[in-house]
LOTORMAR-343797 format. One record per atom (N, C-alpha, C): z, y, x. Coordinates in pm, whole numbers, plus 50000, padded with zeros to 5 digits. Layout:
% residues N
ZYX;...
//
This chain:
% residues 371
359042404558760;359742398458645;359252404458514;359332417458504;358822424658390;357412418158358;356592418958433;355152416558476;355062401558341;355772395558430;355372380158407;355902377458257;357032386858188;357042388958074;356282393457950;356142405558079;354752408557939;353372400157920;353192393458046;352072382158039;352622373157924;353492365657923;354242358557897;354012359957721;354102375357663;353842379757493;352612380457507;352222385057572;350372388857526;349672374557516;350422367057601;349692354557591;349912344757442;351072343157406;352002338557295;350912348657207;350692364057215;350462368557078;349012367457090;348032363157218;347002356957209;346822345557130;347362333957173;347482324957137;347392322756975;348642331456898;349202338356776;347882338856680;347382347556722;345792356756693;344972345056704;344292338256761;343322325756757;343492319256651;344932315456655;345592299556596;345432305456425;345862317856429;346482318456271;345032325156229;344912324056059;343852322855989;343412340855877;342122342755912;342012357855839;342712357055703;343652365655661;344312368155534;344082380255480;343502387755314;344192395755275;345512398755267;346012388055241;347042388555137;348012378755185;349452374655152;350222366055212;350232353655077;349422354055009;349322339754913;348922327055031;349872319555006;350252307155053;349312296655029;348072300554921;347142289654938;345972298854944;344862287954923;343322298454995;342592280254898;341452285454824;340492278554766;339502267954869;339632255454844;338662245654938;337352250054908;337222246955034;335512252655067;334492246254936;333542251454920;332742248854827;333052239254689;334272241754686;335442238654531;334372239754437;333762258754444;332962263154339;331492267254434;330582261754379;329222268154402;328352277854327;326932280054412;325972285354307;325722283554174;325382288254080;325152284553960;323532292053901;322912290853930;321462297753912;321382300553753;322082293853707;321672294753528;322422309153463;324232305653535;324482317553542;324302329553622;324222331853762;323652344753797;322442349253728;321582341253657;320082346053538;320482353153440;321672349353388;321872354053247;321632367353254;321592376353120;321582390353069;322952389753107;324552381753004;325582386653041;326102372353060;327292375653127;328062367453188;329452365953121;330142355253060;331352355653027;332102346453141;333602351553176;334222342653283;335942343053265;336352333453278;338052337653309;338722322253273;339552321853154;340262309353115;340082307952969;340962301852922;341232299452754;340442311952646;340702320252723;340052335052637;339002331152627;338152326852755;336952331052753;336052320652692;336912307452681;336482297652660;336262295552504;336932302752437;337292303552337;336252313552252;335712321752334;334362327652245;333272318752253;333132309652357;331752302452350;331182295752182;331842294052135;331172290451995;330982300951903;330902309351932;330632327051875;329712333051959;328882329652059;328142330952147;326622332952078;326322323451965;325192324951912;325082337051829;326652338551756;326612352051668;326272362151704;326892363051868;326432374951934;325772377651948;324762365552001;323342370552053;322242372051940;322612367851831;321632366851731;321652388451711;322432391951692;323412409051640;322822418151702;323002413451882;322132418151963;321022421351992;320012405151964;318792409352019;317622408051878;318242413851748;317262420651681;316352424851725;316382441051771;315282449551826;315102447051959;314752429252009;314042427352189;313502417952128;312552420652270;310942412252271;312102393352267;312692394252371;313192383952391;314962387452398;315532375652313;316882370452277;317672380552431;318702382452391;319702380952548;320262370752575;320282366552708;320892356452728;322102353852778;323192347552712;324892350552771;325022333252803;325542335452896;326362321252963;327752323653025;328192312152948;330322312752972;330162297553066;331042308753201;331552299253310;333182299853243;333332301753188;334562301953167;335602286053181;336612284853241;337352271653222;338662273753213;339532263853144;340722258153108;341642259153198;342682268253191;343932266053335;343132273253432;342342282753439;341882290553558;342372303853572;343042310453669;343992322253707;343102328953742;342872344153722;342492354953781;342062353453935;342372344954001;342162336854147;341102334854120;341162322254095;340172315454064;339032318754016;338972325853904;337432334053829;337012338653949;338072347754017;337082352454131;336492346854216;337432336754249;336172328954376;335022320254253;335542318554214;333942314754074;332942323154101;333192334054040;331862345254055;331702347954223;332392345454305;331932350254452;331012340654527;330932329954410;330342320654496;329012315254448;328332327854296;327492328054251;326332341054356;324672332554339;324392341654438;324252356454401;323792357554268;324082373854245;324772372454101;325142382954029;326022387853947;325442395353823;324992385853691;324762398853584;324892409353599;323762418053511;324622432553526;325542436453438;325752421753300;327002426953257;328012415153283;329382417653261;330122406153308;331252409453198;331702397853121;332862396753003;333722395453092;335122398053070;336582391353175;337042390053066;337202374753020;338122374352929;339052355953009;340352367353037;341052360053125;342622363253042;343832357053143;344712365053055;346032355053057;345422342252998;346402331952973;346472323353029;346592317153183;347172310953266;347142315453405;348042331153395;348792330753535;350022325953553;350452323053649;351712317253659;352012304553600;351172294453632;350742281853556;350682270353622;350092276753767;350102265853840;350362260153947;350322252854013;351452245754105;350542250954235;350922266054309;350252265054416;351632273754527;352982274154563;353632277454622;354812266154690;354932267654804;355622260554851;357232253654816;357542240354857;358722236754826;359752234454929;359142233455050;360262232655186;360642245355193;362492243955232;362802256655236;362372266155361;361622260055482;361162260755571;360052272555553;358912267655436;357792273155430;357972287255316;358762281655231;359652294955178;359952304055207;361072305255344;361452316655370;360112320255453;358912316755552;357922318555592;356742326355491;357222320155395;356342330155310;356682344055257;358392340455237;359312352555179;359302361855270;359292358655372;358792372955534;357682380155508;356442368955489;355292375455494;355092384655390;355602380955240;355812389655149;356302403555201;357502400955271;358242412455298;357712419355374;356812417055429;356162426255523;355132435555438;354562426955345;353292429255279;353642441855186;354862440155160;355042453355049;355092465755094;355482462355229;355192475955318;354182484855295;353662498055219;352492498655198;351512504055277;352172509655428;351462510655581;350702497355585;351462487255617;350872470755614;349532471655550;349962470755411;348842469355320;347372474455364;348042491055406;346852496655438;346322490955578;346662489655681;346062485855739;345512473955778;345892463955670;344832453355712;343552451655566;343932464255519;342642463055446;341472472055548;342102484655644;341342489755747;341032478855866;341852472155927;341582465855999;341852451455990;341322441855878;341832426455854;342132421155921;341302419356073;342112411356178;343322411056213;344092423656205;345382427556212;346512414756157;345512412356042;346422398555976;347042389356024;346032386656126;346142373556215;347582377556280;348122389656316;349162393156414;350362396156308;349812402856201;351292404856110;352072395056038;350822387855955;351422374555869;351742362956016;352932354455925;353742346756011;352972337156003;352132327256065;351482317756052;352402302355954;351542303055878;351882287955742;350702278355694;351472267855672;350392263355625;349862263555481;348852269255451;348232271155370;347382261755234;347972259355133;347822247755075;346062253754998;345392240855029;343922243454976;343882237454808;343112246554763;343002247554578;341462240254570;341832228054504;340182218254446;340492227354330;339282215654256;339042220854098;339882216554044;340952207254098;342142200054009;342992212354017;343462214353872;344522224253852;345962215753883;346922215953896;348342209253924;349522219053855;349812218753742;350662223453632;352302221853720;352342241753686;353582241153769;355032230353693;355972230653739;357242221053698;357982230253697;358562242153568;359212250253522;360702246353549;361542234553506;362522228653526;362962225453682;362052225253760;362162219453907;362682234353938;362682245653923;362482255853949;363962264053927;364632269154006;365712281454011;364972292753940;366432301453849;365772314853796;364992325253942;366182324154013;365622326354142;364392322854207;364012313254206;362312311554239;361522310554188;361832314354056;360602315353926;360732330053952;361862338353939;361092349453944;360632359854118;361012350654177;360092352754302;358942347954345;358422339954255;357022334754217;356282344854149;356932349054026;356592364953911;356102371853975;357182374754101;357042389754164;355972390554234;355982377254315;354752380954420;353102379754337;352642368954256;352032369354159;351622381954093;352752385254041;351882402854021;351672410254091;351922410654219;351732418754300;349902411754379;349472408154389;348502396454437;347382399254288;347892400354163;346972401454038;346542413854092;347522422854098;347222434954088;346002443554203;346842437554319;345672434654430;343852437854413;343932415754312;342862410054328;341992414754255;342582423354132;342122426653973;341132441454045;341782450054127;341652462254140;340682461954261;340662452054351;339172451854419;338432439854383;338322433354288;337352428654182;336452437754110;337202445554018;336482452853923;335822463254044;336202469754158;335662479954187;334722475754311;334632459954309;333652455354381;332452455754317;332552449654164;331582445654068;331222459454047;331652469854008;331302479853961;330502489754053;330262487154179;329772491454318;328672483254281;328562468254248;326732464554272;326532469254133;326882477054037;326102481953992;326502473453818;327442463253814;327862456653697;328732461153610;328172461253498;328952469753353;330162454453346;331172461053348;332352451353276;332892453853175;333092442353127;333822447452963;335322434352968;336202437252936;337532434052989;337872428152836;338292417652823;338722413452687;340802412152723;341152418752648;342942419552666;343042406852541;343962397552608;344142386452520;345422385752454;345602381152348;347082384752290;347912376552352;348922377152287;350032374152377;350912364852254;350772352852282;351802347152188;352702344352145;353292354252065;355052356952049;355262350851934;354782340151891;355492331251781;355902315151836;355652318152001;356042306352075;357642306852099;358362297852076;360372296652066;360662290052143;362002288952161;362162279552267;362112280252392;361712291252431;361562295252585;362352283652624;362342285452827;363302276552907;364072292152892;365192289052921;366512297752889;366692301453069;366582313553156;366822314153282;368572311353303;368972300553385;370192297353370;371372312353349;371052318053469;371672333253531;372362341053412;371542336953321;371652347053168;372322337753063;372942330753128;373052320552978;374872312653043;375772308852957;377132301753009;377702297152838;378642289952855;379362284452781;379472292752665;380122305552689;380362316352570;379142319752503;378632325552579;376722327652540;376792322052488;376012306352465;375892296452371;376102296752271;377782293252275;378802293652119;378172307052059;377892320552096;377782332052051;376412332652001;375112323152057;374242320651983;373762312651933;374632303551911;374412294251817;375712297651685;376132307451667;376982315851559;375682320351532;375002329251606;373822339051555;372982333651493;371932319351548;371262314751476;371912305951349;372862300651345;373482299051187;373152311051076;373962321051127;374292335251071;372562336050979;371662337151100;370062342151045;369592332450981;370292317750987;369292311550854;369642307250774;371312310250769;371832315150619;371592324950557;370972334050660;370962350350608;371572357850553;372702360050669;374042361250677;373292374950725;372432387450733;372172395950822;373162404350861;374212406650738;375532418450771;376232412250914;376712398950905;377232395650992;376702393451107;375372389251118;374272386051191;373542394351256;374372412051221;374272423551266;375372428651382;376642423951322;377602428751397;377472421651536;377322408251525;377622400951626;376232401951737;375102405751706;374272412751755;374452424651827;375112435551775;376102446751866;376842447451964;377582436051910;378662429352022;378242421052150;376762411052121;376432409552228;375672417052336;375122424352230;374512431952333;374862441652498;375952443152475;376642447152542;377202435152678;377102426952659;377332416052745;376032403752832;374882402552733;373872396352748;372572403252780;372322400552869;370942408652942;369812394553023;368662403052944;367242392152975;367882376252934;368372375352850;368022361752799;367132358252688;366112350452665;365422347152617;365842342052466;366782330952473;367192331252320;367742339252260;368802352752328;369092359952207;367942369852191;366692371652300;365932381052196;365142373752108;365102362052107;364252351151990;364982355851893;366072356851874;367222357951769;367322371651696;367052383851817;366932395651783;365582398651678;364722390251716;363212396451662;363372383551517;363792375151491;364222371251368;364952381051304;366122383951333;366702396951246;366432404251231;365452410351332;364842423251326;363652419551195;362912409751218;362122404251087;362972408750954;363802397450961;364492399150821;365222409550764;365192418950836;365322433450814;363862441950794;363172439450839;361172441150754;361512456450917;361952457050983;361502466351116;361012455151219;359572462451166;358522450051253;357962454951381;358552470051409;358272473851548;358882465751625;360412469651567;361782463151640;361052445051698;361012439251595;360882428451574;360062425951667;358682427351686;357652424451832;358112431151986;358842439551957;359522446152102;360122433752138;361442427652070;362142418452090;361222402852142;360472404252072;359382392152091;358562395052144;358592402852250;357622405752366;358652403352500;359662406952482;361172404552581;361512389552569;361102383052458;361682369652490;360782361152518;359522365052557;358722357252637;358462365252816;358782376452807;359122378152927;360062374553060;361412372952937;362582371153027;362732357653054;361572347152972;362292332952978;361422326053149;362702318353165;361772307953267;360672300353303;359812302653251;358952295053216;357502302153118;356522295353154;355082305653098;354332296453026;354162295452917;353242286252833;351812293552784;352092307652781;350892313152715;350572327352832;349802331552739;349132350952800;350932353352839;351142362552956;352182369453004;352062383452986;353272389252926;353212401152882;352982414252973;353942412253107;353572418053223;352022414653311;351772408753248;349942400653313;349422409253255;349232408553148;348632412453047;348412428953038;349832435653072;350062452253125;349392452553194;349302447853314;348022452553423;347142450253426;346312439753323;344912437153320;344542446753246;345232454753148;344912467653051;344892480053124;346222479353213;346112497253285;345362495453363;344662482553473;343822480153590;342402484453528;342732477153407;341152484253346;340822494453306;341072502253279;341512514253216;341702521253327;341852522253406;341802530353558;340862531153650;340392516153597;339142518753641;337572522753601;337602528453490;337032530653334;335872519253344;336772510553309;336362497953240;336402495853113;334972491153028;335322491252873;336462480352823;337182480452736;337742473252723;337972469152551;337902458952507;338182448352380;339412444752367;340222450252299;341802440352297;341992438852188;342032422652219;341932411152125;344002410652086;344582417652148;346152415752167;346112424952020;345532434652016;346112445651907;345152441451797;343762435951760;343752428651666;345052421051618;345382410451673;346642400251661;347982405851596;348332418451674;349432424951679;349552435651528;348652431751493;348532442151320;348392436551238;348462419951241;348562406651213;349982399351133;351092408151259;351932397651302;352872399451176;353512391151139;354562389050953;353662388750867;352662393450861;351832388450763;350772379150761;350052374550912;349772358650842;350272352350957;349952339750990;350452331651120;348722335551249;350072336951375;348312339651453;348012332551538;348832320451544;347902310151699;348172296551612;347552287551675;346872273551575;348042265651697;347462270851815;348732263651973;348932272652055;349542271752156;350332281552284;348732287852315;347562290752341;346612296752405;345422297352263;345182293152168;344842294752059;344732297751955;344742311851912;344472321751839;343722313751708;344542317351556;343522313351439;342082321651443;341182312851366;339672316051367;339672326351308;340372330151196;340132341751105;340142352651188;340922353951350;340682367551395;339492371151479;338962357651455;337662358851587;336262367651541;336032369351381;335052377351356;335162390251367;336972396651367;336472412851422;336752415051606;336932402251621;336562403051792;335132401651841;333902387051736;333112391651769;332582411451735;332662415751669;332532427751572;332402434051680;333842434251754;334332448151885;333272445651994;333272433252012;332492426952171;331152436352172;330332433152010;328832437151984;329072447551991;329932457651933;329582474251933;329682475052081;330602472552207;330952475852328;329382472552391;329062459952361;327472451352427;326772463452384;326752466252242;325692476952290;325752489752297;327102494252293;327122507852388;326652502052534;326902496352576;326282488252725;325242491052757;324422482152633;322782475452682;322272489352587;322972502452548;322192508252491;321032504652355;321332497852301;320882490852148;321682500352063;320832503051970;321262505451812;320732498551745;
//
């Protein structure tokens, strides 16, 4: 009886092991086969620019660069931007993995569309199937051992089906969405960046590729957040919509108190720190003021631009890994009350792009060794 039992699992966890598919990681989708190919023009280049909106966004400053650069060479350097629109830290990577070799220098200027797009399940079925596998994954024994032994995967993760990623991006539906499963989307998402970011760079940096990391700002003059329900009721409301009266009468005495008072009651909601970093404005404490407006694009439901917690780990990931790094965020951020700094949600005014080219060239040629 025992016998025929244990036949009975080994066979099931045979079976198990065949059927289910090699995983790092418990992300619920995996990129269609040859989505992205070779690119011969880019693996040629001198340097390589890659990521989303960031990166896309230097290509017309591309000539400046190279003109700055290749003064003192026989021949120009040559930079080519794979860069595209709505592409996640995912994605770049299987981009470049599927080039046959790799500049030896490589731009990352990524930043502003994680958490963007429609790749996690909606049956509550495949949900909690994924919410296991998560739960297993954080384990950090787990972790380790299926980065020692990957096959292992096949036996730990719960077998799902796995939704395949074309080149069509599919824009997540913020509103379709519980505070609850937006921010269990957050969670696992950064956990998966953090992952992908940290054996990326220390893959690239093993064949031998200089990276230079562009930190993208973060756009805190975007309003309106989606409001996470959890944080928000009837009283709330009335209490901020008193507040925003109060601030654009500029009422600040009063527009102070009642600020005190909520505070004490309201946690991670998005419109009263919109509200906070207005008063904090109109009081000229402009630390205050961007703290607040860094919290009210954090806490809200919903992601239109660069993410502030994204954004933290693409800086300490780099930086840990002594990766050079350009941040285009603290240009912006020494900016902010005194002029306006995005044109739209991922678009930064032109005026800041000449001391970004500026930073890029001194970093290129501490790089390429040019004076």
């Amino acid at each position: 009886m025992v016998c025929s039992f244990i036949i009975i699992v080994l066979g099931l966890l045979s079976y198990h092991y065949h059927k289910a598919p090699l995983r790092e990681t418990p992300a619920p989708y995996v990129m269609a086969p040859e989505t992205f190919g070779p690119d011969e023009v880019a693996s040629n280049a001198d340097v390589l620019i890659v990521g989303d909106e960031m990166g896309v966004s230097i290509g017309p400053y591309i000539n400046d660069i190279t003109t700055q650069l290749s003064k003192k060479l026989a021949r120009p350097l040559s930079i080519y931007n794979i860069s595209s629109k709505g592409e996640s830290l995912y994605r770049t990577i299987e981009r470049v993995a599927a080039l046959t070799k790799v500049p030896k220098i490589l731009i990352l200027a990524t930043g502003y569309s994680e958490l963007q797009e429609d790749i996690y399940p909606k049956n509550k079925n495949a949900i909690k199937l994924n919410n296991q596998n998560f739960k297993f994954f954080k384990n950090l024994y787990i972790q380790s051992l299926i980065k020692l032994h990957p096959n292992l995967s096949r036996l730990i993760f719960l077998n799902e089906d796995l939704k395949q990623l074309t080149s069509e991006i599919v824009t997540m539906e913020f509103d379709k969405l519980t505070p609850r499963r937006f921010r269990s989307i957050l969670e696992k998402e950064l956990l998966l960046y953090e992952i992908r970011l940290e054996k990326f760079l220390r893959t690239l940096k093993a064949q031998g590729v200089n990276i230079l990391t562009v930190i993208p700002p973060i756009n805190i003059e975007i309003n309106d957040l989606r409001i996470c329900e959890d944080t928000n009721g009837p009283e709330f409301e009335e209490a901020l919509t008193k507040l925003d009266t109060l601030l654009s009468e500029s009422k600040t005495k009063e527009a102070h108190v009642l600020v005190q008072s909520l505070e004490k009651n309201i946690l991670a909601n998005t419109k009263f720190h919109q509200l906070k970093q207005e008063f904090f404005e109109k009081q000229g404490e402009i630390t205050k003021a961007y703290d607040q407006a860094l919290q009210k694009v954090a806490f809200a439901c919903e992601v239109k631009s660069s993410h502030p917690l994204f954004v933290k780990q693409l800086e300490k990931i780099s930086n840990h890994q002594n990766v050079d790094i350009v941040n285009f965020n603290e240009i912006l951020k020494q900016n902010y009350t005194r002029n306006p700094l995005f044109i739209s949600n991922k678009v930064p005014q032109s005026i800041y792009y000449p001391k970004l080219v500026s930073e890029l060239v001194i970093k290129l040629k501490q790089i390429t060794q040019l004076k």
